[in-house]
ROKOL-961052 format. One record per atom (N, C-alpha, C): residue number from 1; residue in one letter; atom name; x, z, y. Coordinates in nm, 3 decimals, decimal comma. Atoms other than C-alpha are relative to their C-alpha. Layout:
<atoms>
i:aa:at:c1:c3:c2
NUM:A:CA:X:Z:Y;
...
</atoms>
This chain:
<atoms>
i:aa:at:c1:c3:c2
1:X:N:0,086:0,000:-0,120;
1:X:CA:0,000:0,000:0,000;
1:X:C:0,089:0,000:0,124;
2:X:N:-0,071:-0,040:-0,102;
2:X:CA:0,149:-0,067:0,311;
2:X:C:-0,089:0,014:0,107;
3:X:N:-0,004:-0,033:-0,123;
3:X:CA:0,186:0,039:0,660;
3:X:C:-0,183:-0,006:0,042;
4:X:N:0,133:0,092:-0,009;
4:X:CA:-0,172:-0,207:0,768;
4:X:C:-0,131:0,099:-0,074;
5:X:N:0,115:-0,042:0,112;
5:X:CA:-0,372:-0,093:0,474;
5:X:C:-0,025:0,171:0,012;
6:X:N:0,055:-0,136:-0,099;
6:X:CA:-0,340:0,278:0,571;
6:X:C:-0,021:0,003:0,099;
7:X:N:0,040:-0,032:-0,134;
7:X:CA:-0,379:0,294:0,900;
7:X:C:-0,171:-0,069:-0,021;
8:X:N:0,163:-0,006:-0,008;
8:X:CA:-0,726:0,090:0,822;
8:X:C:-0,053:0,078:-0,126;
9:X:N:0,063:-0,096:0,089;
9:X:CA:-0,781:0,362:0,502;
9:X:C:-0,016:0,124:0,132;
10:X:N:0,011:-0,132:-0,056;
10:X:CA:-0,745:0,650:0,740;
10:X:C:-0,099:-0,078:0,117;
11:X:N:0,115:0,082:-0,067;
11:X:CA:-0,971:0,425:0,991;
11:X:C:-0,138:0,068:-0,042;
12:X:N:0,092:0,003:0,046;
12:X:CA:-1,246:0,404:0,770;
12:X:C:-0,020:0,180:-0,026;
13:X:N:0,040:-0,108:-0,054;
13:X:CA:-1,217:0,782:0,669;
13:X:C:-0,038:0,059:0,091;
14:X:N:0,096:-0,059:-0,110;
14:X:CA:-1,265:0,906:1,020;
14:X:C:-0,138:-0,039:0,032;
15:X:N:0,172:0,002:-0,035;
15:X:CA:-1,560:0,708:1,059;
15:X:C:-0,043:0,031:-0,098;
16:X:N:0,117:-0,012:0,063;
16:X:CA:-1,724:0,790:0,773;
16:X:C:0,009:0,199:0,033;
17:X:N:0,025:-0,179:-0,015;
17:X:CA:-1,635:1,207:0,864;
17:X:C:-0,096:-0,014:0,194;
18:X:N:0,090:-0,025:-0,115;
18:X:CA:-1,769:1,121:1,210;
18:X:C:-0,172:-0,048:0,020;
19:X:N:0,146:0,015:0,021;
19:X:CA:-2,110:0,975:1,070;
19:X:C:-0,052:0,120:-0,058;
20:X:N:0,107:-0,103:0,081;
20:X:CA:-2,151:1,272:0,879;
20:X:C:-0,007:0,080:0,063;
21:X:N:0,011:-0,106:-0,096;
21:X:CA:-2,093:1,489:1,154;
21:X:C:-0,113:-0,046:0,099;
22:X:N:0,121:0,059:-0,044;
22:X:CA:-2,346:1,288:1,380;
22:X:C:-0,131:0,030:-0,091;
23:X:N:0,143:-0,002:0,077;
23:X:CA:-2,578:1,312:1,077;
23:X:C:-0,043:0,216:0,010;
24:X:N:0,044:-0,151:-0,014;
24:X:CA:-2,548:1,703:1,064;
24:X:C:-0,030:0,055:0,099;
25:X:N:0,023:-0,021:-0,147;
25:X:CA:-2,557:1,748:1,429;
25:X:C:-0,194:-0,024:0,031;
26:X:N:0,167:-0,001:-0,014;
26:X:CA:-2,894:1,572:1,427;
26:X:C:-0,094:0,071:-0,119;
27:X:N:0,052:-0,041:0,127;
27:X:CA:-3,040:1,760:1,114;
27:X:C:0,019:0,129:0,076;
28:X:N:0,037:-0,123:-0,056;
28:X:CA:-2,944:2,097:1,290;
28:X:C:-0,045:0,007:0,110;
29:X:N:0,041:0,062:-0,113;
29:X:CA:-3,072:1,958:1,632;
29:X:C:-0,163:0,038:-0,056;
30:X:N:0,149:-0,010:0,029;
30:X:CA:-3,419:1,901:1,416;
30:X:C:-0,054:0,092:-0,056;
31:X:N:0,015:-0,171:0,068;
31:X:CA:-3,403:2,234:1,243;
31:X:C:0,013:0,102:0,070;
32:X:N:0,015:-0,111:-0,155;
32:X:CA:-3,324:2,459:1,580;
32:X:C:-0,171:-0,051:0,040;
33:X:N:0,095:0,040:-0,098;
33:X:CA:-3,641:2,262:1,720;
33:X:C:-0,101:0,054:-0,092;
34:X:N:0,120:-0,084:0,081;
34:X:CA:-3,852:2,383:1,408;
34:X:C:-0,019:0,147:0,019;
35:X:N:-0,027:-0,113:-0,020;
35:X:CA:-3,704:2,702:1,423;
35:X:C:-0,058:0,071:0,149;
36:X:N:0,008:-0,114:-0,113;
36:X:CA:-3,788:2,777:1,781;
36:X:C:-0,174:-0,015:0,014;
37:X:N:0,124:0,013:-0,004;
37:X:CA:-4,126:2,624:1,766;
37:X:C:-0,087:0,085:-0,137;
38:X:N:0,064:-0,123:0,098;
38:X:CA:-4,216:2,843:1,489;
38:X:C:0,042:0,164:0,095;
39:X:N:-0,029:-0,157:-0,072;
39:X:CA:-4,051:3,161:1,675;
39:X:C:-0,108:-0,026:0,096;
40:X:N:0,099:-0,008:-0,098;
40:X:CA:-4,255:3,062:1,955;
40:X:C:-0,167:-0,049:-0,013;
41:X:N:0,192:-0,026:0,065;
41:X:CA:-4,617:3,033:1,753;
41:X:C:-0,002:0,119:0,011;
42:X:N:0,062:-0,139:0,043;
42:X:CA:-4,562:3,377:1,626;
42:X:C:0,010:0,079:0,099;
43:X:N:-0,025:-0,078:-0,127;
43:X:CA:-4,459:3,537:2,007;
43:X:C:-0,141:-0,066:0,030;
44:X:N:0,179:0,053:-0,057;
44:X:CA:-4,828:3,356:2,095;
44:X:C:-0,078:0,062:-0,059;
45:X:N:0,114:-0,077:0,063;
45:X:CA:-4,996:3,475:1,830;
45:X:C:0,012:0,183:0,012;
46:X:N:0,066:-0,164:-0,093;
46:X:CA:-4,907:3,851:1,912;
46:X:C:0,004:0,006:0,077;
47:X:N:0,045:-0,005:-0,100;
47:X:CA:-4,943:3,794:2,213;
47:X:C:-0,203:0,041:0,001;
48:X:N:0,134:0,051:0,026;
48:X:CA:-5,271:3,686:2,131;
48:X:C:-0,041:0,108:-0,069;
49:X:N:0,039:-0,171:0,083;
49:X:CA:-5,328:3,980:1,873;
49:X:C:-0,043:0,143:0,139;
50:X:N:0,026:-0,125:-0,051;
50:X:CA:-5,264:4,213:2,138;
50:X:C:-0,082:-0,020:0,125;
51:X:N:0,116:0,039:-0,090;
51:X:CA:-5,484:4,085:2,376;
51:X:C:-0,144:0,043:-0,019;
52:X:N:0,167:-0,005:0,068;
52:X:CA:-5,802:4,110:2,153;
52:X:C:-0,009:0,127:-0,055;
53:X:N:0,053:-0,099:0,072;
53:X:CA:-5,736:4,442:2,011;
53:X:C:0,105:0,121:0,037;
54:X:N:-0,066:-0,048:-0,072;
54:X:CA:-5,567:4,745:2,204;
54:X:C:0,076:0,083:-0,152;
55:X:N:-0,050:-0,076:0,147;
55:X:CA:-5,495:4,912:1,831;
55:X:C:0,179:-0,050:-0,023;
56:X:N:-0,107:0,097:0,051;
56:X:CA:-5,290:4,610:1,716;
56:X:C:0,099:0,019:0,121;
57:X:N:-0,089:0,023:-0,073;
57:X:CA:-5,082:4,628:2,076;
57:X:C:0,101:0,131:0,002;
58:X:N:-0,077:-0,152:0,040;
58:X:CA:-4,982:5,027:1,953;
58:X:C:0,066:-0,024:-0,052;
59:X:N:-0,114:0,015:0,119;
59:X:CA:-4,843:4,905:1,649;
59:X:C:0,085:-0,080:-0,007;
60:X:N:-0,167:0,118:-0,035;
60:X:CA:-4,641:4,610:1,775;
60:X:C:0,096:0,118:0,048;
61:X:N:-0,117:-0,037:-0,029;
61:X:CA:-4,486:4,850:1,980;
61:X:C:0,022:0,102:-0,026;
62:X:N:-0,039:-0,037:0,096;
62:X:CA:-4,454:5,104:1,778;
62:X:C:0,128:-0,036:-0,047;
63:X:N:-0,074:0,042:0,099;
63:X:CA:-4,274:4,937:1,560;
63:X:C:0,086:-0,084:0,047;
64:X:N:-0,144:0,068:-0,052;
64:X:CA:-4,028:4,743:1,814;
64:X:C:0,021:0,095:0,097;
65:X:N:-0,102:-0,106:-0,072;
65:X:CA:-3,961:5,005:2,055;
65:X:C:0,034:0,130:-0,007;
66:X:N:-0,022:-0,094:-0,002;
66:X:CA:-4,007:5,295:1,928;
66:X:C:0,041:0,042:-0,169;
67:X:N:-0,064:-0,032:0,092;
67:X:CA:-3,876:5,235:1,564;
67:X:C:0,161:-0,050:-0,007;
68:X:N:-0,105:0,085:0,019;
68:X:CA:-3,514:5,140:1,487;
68:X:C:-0,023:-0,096:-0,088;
69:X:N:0,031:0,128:0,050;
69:X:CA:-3,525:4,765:1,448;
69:X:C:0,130:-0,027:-0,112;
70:X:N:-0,115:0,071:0,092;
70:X:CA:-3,327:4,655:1,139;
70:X:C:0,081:-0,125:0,094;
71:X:N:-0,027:0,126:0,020;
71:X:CA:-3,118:4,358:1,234;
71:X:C:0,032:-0,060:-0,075;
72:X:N:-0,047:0,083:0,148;
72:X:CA:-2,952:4,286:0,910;
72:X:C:-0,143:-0,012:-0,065;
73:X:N:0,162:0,078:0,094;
73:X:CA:-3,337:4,216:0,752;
73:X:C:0,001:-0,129:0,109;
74:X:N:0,075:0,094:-0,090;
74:X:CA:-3,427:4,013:1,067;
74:X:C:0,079:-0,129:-0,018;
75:X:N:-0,110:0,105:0,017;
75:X:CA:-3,098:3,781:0,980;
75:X:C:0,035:0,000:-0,143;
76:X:N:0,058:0,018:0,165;
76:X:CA:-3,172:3,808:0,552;
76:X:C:-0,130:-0,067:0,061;
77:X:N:0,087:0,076:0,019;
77:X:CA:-3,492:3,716:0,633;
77:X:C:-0,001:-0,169:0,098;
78:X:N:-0,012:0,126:-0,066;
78:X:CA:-3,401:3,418:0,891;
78:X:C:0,063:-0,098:-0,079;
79:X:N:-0,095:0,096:0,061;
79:X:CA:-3,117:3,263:0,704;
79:X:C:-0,102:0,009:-0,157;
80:X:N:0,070:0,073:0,161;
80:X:CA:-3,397:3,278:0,363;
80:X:C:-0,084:-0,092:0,038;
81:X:N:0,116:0,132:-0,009;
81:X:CA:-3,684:3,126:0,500;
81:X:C:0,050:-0,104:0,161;
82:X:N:-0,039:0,107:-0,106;
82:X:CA:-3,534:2,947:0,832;
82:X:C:0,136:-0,079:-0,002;
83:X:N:-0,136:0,058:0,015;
83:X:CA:-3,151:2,868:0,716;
83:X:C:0,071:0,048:0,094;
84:X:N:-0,116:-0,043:-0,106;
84:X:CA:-2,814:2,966:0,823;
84:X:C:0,011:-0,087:0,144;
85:X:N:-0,057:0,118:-0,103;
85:X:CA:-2,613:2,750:1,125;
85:X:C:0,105:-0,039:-0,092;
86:X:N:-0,105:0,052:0,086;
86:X:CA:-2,408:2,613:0,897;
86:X:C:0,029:-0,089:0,097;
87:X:N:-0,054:0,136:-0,029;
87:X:CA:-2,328:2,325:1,134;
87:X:C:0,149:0,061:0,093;
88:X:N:-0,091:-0,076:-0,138;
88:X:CA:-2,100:2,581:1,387;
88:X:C:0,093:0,020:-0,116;
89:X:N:-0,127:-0,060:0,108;
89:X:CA:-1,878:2,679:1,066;
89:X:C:0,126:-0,026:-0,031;
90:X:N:-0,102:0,086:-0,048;
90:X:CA:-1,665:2,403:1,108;
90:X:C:0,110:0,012:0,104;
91:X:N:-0,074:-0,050:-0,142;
91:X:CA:-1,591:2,476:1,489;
91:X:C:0,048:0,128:-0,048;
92:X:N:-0,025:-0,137:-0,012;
92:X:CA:-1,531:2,855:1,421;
92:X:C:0,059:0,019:-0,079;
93:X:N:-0,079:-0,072:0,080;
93:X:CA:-1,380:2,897:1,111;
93:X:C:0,171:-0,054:0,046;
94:X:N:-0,168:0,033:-0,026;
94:X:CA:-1,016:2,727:1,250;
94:X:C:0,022:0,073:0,126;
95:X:N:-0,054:-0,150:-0,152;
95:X:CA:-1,016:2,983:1,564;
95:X:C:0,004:0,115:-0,050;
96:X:N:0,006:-0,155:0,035;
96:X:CA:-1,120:3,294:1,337;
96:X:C:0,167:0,031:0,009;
97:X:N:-0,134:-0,073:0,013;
97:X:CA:-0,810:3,545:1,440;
97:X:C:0,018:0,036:-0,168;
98:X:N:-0,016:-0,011:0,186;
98:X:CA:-0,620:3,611:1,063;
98:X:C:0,052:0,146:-0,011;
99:X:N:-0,060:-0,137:-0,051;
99:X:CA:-0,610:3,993:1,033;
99:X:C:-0,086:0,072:-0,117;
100:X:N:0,086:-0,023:0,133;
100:X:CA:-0,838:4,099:0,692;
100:X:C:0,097:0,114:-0,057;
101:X:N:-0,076:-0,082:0,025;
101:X:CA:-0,650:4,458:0,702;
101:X:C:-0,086:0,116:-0,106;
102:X:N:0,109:-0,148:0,092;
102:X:CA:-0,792:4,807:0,470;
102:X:C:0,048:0,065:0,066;
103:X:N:-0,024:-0,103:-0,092;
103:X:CA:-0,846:5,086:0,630;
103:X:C:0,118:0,102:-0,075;
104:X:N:-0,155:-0,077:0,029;
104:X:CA:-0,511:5,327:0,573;
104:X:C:0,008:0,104:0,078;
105:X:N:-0,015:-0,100:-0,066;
105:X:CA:-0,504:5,668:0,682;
105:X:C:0,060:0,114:-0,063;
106:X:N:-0,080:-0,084:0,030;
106:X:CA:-0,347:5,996:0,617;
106:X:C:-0,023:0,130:-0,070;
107:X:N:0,102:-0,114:0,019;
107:X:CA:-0,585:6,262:0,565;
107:X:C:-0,121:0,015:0,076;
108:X:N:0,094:0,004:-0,016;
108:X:CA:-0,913:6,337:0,612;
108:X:C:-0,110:0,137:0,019;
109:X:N:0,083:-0,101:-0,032;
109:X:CA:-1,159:6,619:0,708;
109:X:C:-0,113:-0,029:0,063;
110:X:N:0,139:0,017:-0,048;
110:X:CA:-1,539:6,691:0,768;
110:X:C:0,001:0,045:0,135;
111:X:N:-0,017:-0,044:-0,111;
111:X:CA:-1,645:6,663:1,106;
111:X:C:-0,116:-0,028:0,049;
112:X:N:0,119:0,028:-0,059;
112:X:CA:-1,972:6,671:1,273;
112:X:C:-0,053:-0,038:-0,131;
113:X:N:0,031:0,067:0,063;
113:X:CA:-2,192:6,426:1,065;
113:X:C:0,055:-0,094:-0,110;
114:X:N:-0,072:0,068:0,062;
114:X:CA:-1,905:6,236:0,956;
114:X:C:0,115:0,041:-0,028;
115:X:N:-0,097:-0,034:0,071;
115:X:CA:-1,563:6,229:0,851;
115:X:C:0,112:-0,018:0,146;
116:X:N:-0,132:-0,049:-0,106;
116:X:CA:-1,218:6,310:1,120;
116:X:C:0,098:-0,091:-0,088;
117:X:N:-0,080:0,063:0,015;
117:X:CA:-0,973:6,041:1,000;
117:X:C:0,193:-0,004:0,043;
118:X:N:-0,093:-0,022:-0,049;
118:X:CA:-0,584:6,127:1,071;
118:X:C:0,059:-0,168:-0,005;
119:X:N:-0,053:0,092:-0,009;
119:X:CA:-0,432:5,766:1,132;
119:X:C:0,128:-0,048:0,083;
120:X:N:-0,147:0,052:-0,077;
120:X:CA:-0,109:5,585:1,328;
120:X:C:-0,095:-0,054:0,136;
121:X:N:0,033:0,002:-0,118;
121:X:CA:-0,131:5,621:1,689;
121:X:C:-0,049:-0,135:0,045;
122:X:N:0,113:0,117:-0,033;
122:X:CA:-0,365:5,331:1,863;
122:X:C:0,016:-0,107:-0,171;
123:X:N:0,023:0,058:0,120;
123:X:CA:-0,444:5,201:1,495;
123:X:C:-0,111:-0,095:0,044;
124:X:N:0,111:0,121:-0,003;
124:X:CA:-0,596:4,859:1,474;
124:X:C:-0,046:0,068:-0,154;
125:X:N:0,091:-0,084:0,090;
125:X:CA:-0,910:4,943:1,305;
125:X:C:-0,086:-0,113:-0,056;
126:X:N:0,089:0,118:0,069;
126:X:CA:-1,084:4,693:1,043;
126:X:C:-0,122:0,068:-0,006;
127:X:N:0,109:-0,052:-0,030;
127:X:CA:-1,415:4,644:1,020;
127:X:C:-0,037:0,028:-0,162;
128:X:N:0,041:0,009:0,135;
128:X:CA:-1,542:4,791:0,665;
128:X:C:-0,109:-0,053:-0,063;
129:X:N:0,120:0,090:0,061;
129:X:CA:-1,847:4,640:0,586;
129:X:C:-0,065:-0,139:0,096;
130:X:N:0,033:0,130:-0,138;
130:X:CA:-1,998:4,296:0,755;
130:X:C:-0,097:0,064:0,016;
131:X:N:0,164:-0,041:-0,034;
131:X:CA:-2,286:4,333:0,941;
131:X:C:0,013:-0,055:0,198;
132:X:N:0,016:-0,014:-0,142;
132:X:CA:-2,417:4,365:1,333;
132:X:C:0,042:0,107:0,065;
133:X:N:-0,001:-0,120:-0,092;
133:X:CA:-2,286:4,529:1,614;
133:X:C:-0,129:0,038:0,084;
134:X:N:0,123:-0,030:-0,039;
134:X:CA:-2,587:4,730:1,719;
134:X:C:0,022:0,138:0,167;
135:X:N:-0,022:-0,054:-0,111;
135:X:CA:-2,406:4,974:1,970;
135:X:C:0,104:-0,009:0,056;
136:X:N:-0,082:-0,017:-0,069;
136:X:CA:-2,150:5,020:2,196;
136:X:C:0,036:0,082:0,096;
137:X:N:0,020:-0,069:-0,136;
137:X:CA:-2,058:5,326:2,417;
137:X:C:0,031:0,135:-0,047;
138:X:N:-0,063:-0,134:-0,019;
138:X:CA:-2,026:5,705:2,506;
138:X:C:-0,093:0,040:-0,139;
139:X:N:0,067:-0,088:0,070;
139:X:CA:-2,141:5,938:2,214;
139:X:C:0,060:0,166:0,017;
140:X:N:-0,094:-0,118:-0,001;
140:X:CA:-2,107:6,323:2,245;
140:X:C:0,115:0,043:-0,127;
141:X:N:-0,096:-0,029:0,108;
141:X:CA:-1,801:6,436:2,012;
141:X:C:0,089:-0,093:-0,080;
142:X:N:-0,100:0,133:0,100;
142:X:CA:-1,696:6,095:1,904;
142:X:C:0,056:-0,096:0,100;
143:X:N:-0,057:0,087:-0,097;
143:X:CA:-1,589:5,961:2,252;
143:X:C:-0,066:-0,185:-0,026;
144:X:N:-0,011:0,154:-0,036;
144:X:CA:-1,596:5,556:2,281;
144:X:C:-0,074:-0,013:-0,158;
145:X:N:0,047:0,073:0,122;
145:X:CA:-1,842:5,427:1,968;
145:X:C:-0,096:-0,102:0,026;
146:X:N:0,092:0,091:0,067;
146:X:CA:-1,918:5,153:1,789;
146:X:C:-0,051:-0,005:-0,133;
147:X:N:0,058:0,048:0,080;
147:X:CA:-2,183:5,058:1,540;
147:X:C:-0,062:-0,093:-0,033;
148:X:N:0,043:0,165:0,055;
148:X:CA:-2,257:4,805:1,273;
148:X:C:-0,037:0,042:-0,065;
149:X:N:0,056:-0,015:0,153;
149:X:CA:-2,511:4,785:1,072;
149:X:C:-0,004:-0,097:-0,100;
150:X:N:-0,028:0,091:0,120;
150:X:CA:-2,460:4,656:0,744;
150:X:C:-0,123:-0,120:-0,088;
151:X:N:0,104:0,054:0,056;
151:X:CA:-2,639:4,394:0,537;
151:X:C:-0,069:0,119:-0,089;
152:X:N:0,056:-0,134:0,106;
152:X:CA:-2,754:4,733:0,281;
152:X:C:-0,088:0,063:0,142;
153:X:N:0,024:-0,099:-0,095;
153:X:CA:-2,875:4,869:0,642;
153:X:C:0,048:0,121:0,003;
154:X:N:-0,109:-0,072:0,006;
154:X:CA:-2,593:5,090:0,622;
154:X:C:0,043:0,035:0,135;
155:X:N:-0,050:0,002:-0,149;
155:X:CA:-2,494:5,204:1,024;
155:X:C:0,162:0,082:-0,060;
156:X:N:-0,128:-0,042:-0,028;
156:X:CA:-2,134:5,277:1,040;
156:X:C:0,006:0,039:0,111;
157:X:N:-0,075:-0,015:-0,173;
157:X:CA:-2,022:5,442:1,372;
157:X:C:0,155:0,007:-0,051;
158:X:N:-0,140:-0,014:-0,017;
158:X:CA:-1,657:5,401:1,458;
158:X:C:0,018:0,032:0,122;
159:X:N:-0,030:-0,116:-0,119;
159:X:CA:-1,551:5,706:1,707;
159:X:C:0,114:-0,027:-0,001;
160:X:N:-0,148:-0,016:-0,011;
160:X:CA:-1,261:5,754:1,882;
160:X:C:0,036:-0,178:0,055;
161:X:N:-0,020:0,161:0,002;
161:X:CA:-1,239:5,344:1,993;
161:X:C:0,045:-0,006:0,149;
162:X:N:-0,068:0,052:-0,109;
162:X:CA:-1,064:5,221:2,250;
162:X:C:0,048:-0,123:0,082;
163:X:N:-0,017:0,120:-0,024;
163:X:CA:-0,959:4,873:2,336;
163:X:C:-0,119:-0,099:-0,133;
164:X:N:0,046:0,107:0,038;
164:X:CA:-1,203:4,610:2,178;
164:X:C:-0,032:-0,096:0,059;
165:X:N:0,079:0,136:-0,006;
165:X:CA:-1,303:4,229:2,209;
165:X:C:-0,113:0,015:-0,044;
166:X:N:0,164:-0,017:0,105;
166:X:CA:-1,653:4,257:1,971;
166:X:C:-0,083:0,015:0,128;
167:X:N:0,100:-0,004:-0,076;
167:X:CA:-1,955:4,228:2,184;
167:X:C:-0,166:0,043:-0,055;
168:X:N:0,166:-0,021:0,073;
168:X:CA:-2,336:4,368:2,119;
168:X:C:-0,042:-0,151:-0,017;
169:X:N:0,036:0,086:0,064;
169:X:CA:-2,468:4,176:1,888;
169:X:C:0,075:-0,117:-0,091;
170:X:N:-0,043:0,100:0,085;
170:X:CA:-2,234:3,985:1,746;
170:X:C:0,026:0,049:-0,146;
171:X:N:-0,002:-0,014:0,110;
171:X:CA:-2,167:3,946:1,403;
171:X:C:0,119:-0,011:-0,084;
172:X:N:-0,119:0,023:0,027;
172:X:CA:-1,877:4,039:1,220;
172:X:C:0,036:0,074:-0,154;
173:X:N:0,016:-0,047:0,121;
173:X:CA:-1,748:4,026:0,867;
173:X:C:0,137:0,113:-0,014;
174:X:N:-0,083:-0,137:0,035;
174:X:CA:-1,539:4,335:0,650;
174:X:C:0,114:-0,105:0,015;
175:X:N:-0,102:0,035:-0,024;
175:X:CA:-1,174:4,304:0,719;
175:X:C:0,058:-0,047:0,190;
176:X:N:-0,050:0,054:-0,149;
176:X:CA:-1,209:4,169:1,089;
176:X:C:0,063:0,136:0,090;
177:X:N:-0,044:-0,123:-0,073;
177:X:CA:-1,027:4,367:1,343;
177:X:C:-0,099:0,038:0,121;
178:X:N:0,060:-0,050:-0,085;
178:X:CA:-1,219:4,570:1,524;
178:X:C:0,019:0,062:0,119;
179:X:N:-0,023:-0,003:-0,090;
179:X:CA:-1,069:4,707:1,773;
179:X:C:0,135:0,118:-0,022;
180:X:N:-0,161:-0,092:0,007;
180:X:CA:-0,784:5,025:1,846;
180:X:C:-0,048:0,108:0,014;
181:X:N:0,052:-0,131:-0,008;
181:X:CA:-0,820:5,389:1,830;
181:X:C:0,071:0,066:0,144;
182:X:N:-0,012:-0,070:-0,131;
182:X:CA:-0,771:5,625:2,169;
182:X:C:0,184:0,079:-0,013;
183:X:N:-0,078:-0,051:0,026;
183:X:CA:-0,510:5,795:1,994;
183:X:C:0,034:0,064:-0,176;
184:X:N:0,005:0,033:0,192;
184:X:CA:-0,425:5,879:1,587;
184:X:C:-0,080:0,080:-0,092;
185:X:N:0,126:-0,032:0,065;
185:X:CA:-0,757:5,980:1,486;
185:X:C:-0,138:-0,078:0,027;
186:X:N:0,090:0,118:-0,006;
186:X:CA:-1,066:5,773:1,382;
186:X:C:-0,129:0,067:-0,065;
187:X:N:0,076:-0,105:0,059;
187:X:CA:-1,381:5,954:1,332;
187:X:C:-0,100:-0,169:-0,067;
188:X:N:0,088:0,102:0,045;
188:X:CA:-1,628:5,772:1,100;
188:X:C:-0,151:0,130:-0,023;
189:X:N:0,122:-0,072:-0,008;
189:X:CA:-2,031:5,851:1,059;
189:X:C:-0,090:-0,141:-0,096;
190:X:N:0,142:0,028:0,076;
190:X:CA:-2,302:5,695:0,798;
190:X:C:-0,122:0,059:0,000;
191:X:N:0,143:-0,038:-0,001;
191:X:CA:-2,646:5,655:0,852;
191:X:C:-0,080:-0,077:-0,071;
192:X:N:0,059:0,094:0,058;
192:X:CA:-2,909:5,493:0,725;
192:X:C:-0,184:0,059:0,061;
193:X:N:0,117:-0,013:-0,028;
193:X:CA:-3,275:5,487:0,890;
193:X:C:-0,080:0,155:0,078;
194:X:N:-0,017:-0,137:-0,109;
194:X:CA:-3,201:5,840:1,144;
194:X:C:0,106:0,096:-0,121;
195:X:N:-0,065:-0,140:0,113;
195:X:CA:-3,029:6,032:0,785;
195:X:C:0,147:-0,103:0,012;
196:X:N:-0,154:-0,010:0,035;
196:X:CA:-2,648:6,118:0,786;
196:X:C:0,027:-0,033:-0,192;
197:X:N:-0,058:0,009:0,148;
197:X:CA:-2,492:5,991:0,475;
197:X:C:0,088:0,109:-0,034;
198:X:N:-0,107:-0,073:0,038;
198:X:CA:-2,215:6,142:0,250;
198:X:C:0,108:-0,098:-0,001;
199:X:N:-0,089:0,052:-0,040;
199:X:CA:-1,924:6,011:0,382;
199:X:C:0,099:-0,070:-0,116;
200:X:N:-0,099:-0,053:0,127;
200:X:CA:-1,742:6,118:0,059;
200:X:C:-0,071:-0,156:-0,101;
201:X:N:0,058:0,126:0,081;
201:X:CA:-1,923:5,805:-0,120;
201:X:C:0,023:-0,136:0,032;
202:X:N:-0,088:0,149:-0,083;
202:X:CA:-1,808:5,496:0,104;
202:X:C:0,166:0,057:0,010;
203:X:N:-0,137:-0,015:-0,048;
203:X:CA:-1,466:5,663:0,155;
203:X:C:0,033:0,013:-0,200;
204:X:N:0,018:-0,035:0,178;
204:X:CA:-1,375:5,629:-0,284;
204:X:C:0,179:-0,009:0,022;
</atoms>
């Protein structure tokens, strides 16, 4: 094969990877547009619910402002019956930072709700389970926390935090780095639906 004949083989490959990318582009183009036009029936229809019946407008909110909203169901149940984004996976997976560390610490003691972690001064801190970041901020006794809740609906807090990138809401799998500790202790806390876990059972 010479010179000629590759340059038009590698030709023809790109176009046929740039038709299929055109083709997926429009396929998730027509699948966002289902997707939102279905999200936006069912925001009409309770709308509409709570219009006609002051009962039904208790228990919407109820149950979005005054219960804790899962997000890991709300994103199981999207990606079953509405599909992932698979089309972004492409773009994002060749930028993901490469850092898929285990957590490593020194000793350990009960503390509050959770567990007192002895670790290496500003320790980059992985994330142990995937899931959503659902908070971010002051807590009494645990300084600077964040929490993710897990696909199991599992809440992790990670106390003691200090420098992070991660933003509410985003989504981030086990191993990613999460961010740095204040100084060489890392408090951890399990919950699950307002109840403290046993720490002693995720930490094996």
């Amino acid at each position: 094969m010479n010179k000629n004949d590759i340059s038009k083989y590698m030709k023809k490959i790109n176009k046929s990877k740039n038709n299929e990318l055109v083709s997926d582009i429009k396929k998730y183009v027509r699948n966002f547009l289902y997707r939102s036009l279905i999200c936006l029936s069912l925001f009409l229809l309770l709308a509409i619910i709570c219009k006609i019946d002051t009962k039904y407008k208790d228990i919407i909110k109820k149950n979005i402002y005054e219960t804790n909203i899962s997000f890991t169901s709300i994103k199981n149940f999207y990606s079953k019956y509405l599909g992932g984004v698979s089309i972004l996976d492409n773009f994002v997976s060749n930028t993901k930072p490469v850092f898929n560390e285990k957590l490593v610490y020194k000793s350990s003691s009960k503390y509050y709700n959770g567990v007192k972690l002895e670790v290496e001064n500003n320790y980059l801190v992985p994330v142990l389970e995937s899931g959503i970041v659902v908070f971010i901020g002051e807590k009494e006794n645990y300084g600077n926390v964040i929490i993710i809740q897990g696909m199991d609906g599992v809440d992790i807090w990670y106390g003691n935090m200090s420098t992070t990138s991660i933003k509410l809401y985003d989504y981030i799998e086990s191993g990613d780095l999460l961010g740095e500790t204040t100084n060489n202790y890392l408090y951890l806390v399990y919950s699950k639906n307002g109840d403290y876990l046993n720490y002693e059972e995720y930490l094996k």
